[in-house]
N, C-alpha and C positions, 0 to 999 in steps of 0.2 A: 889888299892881300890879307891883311891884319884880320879884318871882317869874314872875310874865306875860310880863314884856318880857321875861329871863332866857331863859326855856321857849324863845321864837321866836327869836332870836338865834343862840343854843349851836346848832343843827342849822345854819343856813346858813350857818355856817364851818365844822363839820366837813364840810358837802358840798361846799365851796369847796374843801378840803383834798386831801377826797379825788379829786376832776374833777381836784385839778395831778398827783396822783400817778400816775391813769390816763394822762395825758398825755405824760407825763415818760417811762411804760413805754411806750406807742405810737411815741414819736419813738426810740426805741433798737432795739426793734424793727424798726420798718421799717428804719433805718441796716443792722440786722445782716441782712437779707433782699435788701437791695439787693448788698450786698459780696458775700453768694453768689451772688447768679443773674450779677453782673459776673464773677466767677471761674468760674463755668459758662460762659460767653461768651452767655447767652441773648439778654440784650438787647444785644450785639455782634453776636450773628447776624441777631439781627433789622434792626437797624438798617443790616449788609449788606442785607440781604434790601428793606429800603426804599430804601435810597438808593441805593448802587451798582450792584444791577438795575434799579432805576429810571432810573440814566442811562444803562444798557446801553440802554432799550428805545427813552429820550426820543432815543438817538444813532441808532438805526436809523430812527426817522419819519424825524429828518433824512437819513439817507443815502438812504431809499428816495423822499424827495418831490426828492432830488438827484438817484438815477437816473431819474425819473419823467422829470424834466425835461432833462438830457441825452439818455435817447433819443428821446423826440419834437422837441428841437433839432434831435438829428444826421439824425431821420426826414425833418424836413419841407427837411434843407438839401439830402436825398438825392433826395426827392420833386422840387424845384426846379432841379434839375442830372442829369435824366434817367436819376437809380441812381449816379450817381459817387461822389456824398455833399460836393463840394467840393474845398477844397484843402486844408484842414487842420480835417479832424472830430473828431479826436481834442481840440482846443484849443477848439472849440467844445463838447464833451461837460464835459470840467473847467470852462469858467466857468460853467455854469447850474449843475453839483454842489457848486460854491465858493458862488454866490450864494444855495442853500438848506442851507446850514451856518450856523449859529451864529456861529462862531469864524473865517466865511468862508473857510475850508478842507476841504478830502475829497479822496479821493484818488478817482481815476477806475484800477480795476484792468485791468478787458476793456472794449474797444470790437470791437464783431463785427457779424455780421450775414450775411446774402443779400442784396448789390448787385451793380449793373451796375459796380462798382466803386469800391476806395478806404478796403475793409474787410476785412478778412480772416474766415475761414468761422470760426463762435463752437468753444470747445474742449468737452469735460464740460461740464455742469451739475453743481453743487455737488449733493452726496450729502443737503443738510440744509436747514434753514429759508431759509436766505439764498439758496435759486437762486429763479429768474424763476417765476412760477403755469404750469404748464403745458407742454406742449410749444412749440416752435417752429411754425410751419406749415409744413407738408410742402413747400409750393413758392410761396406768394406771398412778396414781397419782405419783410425787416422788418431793423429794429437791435435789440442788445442791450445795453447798461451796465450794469457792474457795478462799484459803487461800495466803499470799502473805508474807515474811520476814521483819521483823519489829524490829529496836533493840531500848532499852529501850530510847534512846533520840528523838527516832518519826523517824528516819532516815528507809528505806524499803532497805539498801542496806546492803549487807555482806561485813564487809571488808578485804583486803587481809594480808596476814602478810606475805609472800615471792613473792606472785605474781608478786608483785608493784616496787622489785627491780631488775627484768627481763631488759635487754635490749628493748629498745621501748616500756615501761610497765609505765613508771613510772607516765602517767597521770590516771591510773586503777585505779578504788574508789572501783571497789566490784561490788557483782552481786546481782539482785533481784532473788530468788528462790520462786516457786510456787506450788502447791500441789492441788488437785481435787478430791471431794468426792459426789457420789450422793447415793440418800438413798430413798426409797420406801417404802410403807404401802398399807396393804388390808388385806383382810381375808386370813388366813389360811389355807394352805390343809391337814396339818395334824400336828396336835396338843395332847398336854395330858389332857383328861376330865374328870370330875367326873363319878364314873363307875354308871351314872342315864341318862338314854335318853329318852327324852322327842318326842311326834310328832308334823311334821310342821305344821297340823293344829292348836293345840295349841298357839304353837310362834308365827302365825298371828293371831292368837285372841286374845292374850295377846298384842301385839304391834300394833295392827290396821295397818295388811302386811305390818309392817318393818318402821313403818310412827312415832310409838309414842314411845319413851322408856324415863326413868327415870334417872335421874343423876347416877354419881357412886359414889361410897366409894370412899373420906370419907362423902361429903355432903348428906345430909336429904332426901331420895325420898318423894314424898306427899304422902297420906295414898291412894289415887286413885288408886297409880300405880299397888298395888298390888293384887296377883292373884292367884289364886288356881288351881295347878295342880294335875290330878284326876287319879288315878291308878286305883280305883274302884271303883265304882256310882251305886247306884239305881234309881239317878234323869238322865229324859230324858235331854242330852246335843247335844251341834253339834256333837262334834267329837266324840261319841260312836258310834263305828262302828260296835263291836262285843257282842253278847249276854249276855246274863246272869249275866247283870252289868258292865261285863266288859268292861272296858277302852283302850281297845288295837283296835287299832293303835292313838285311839285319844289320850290315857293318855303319862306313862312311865313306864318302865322297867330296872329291872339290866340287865345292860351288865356281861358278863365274867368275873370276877377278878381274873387273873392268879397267881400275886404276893399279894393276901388280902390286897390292901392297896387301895379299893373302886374307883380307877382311872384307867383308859385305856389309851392308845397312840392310835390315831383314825384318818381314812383318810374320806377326802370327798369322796363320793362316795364307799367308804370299804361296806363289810357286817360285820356282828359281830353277834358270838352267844350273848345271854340273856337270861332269863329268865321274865315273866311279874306277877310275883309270890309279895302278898303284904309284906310278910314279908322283913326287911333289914338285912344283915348281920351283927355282932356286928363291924365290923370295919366300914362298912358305917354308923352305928349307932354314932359313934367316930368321925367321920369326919362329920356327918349333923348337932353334937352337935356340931363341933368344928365352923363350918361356920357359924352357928347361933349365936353363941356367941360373936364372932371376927367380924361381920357385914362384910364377907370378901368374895368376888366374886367367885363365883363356873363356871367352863366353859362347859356346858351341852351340850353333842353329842344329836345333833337333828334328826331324823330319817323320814323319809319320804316314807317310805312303811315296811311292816313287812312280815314276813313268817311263817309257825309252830306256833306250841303249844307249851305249859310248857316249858321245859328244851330244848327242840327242836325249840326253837324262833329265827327266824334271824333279824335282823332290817340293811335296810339299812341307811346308815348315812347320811345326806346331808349338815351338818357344824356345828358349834360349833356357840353358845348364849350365853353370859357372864349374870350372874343368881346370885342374891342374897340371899339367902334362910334365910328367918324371921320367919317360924316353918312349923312345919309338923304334921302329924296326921296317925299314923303306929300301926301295933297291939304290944302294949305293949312298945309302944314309944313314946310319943306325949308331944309337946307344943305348946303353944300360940303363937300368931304373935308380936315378938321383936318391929314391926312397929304401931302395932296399939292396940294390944292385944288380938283380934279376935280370935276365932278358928272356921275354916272354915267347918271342917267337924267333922262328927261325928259319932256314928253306925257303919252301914257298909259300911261307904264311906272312902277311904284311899288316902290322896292327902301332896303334899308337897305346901307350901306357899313361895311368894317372888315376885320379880319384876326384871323385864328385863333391860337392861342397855347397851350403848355402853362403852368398854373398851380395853384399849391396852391388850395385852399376854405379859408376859414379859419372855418372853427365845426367841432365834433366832429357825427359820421354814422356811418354802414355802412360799408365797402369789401362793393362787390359788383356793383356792375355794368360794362358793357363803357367802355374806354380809348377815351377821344374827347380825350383831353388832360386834362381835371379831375381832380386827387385830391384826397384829406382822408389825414388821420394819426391814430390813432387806438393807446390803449394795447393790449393784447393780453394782457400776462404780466407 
C-alpha cells in the first residue's frame, strides 16, 4: 500500500514542477518579444494608427456637423433678408461652428458665397478631401463654410499623443483638419400648404408682380399691405373670370383634405382636385381661427389655371405664397381684420383677409420651383 500511494504522488509533483518551469519560460519570453516589437515601434505605430487618426477623423465629424450648421445659419439669415445675408454673418457662422465642437471652439476659415450681398464670391476649392462634395451651382444663390481645427489656446493644430514618439517623428506638432459645407435657398417645389388656394392673378395684384410684400411675423405689417381675397363677389373685379359672381380662377378654393387637417403636401406644377364651394370645413374653420389669432404665416398653394366645376374642380398649382390671414368673411364664420379692424366684405361677398410676405419654410424640400415669396434651405455640398 505504502508503494501505491508512492507511485501516484511522485508524478503530480513532477508535473507540478515542470507546468512552473514552462511558465516561468513563457513569462520571459513574452517580456523579451514585447521589448522588440516596442523598439520596432510596431505597437507605437499602431497605437498612432488608433488613436491619433482616430482623433484626426472624430475632429473632422465635428468640424463638418460645424460647417453643416453654419452654412445653413448663414443660408437661411440670407434667405430672410432678401440675399444680403444680414449684418454680421460671419459671427453668426462661428457660433453654430463653436456650438458643434467639443471644446466649444473651431475656427470658421471661408465664409463665401453667391448673394445679393454681404459675402464675398468663394476662392479655390481645396485640391483634397476637405473641399465641399461637388461643384458650386452654376447660378442659383448658395453659402459656403469652411471650417478649420482650433483648440482652446488659439492654436489651429491637433496634437499628437503617440504620433510624436515614432522614429523620425519627433518634430510632429499636429495636424490642421478642415471640413466644407455649402448650403442653398429658393423656392420650393413641393411643400405642405394650407388646404386654400388662391389664383396668380390675385398674388400679382396683391404684390404689384412679385415687387411689394410686407414684413413678416413677428414685426407689424403697415395697415396698406393688406388685402382682400375674394371667393365670391357681386362687384365687377379684374380677376373675375367666371359668372354669376363667381370668383374662380380669380378668387380661391378648397383643395381636397384627405386627412381633415385643412393642409395638403403640393408640388409646382401638380393638379389637385378642390372644390370652389364658399362654405369652410369645420377643421379649416380651426386652423383660420388658429392663424388669425397666432398672427402666424399660412403657405397658400397658388393656382394658375383651373378646370371643372363644383366637386369636379381641378386647379393647377404654380407655387406656394407665404400669407398671413388677419380675418375672413365665410357664411356663418367671420371676423374682423386683427390688423386694422375692417371687415372687408359683406352680403354676398365671401373673401379671406391678410397680407403677403416673403418668408423662409421651415422643414427641409426641393428648391425648384417659381419665386412667390417662400423658400426652404437645403444642404447641397
Amino acid at each position: 500500500m505504502s508503494g501505491l500511494k508512492w507511485s501516484r504522488i511522485r508524478p503530480q509533483r513532477a508535473l507540478r514542477a515542470l507546468r512552473a518551469r514552462w511558465r516561468g519560460g513563457d513569462e520571459g519570453g513574452i517580456a523579451v518579444l514585447v521589448c522588440v516589437v516596442l523598439a520596432g515601434g510596431v505597437l507605437l505605430g499602431m497605437g498612432a494608427l488608433a488613436i491619433d487618426v482616430g482623433r484626426l477623423y472624430a475632429e473632422r465629424e465635428e468640424l463638418q456637423s460645424g460647417a453643416d450648421a453654419a452654412a445653413v445659419a448663414v443660408a437661411e439669415q440670407c434667405a430672410r433678408d432678401a440675399g444680403r445675408c444680414g449684418t454680421a454673418p460671419l459671427t453668426t457662422a462661428r457660433r453654430y461652428a463653436d456650438v458643434n465642437a467639443k471644446d466649444g471652439t473651431s475656427a470658421v476659415e471661408t465664409l463665401c458665397g453667391r448673394t445679393s450681398g454681404g459675402l464675398p464670391s468663394c476662392p479655390p476649392p481645396a485640391t483634397n478631401l476637405t473641399a465641399c462634395i461637388g461643384d458650386p451651382p452654376a447660378t442659383s444663390v448658395y453659402v459656403e463654410a469652411r471650417t478649420l481645427s482650433r483648440r482652446p489656446g488659439g492654436s489651429t493644430l491637433l496634437p499628437p499623443i503617440l504620433a510624436q514618439t515614432l522614429l523620425g517623428r519627433a518634430d510632429y506638432a499636429g495636424a490642421e483638419v478642415r471640413a466644407c459645407a455649402r448650403a442653398a435657398w429658393g423656392p420650393p417645389l413641393r411643400a405642405r400648404g394650407l388646404g386654400l388656394t388662391i389664383s396668380l392673378c390675385e398674388w400679382r395684384q396683391a404684390t404689384a408682380e412679385g415687387t411689394a410684400f410686407a414684413p413678416a411675423p413677428p414685426a407689424t405689417a403697415p395697415a396698406s399691405a393688406e388685402v382682400a381675397l375674394y371667393l365670391h363677389t357681386t362687384t365687377a373685379r379684374h380677376c373675375t373670370t367666371r359668372g354669376s359672381g363667381g370668383d374662380n380662377p380669380g378668387g380661391f378654393g378648397w383643395l381636397d383634405d384627405l386627412d381633415d387637417s385643412c393642409s395638403v403636401m403640393i408640388e409646382a406644377d401638380g393638379t389637385y382636385g378642390g372644390d370652389p364651394g364658399v362654405s369652410a370645413s369645420q377643421e379649416c374653420q380651426e386652423v383660420l381661427e388658429g392663424l388669425r389669432g397666432d398672427g402666424a404665416l399660412a403657405y397658400l398653394p397658388i393656382f394658375r389655371a383651373v378646370a371643372g366645376t363644383g366637386q369636379n374642380t381641378v386647379y393647377t398649382i404654380e407655387g406656394f405664397a407665404p400669407f398671413v390671414i388677419t380675418g375672413y368673411a365665410l357664411p356663418g364664420f367671420s371676423e374682423a381684420s386683427s390688423l386694422t379692424g375692417r371687415q372687408y366684405c359683406s352680403g354676398s361677398d365671401k373673401c379671406v383677409y391678410g397680407y403677403f410676405t416673403r418668408a423662409l419654410i421651415p422643414v427641409k424640400g426641393t428648391i425648384g420651383g417659381p419665386d412667390l415669396g417662400a423658400s426652404i434651405v437645403t444642404l447641397i455640398g
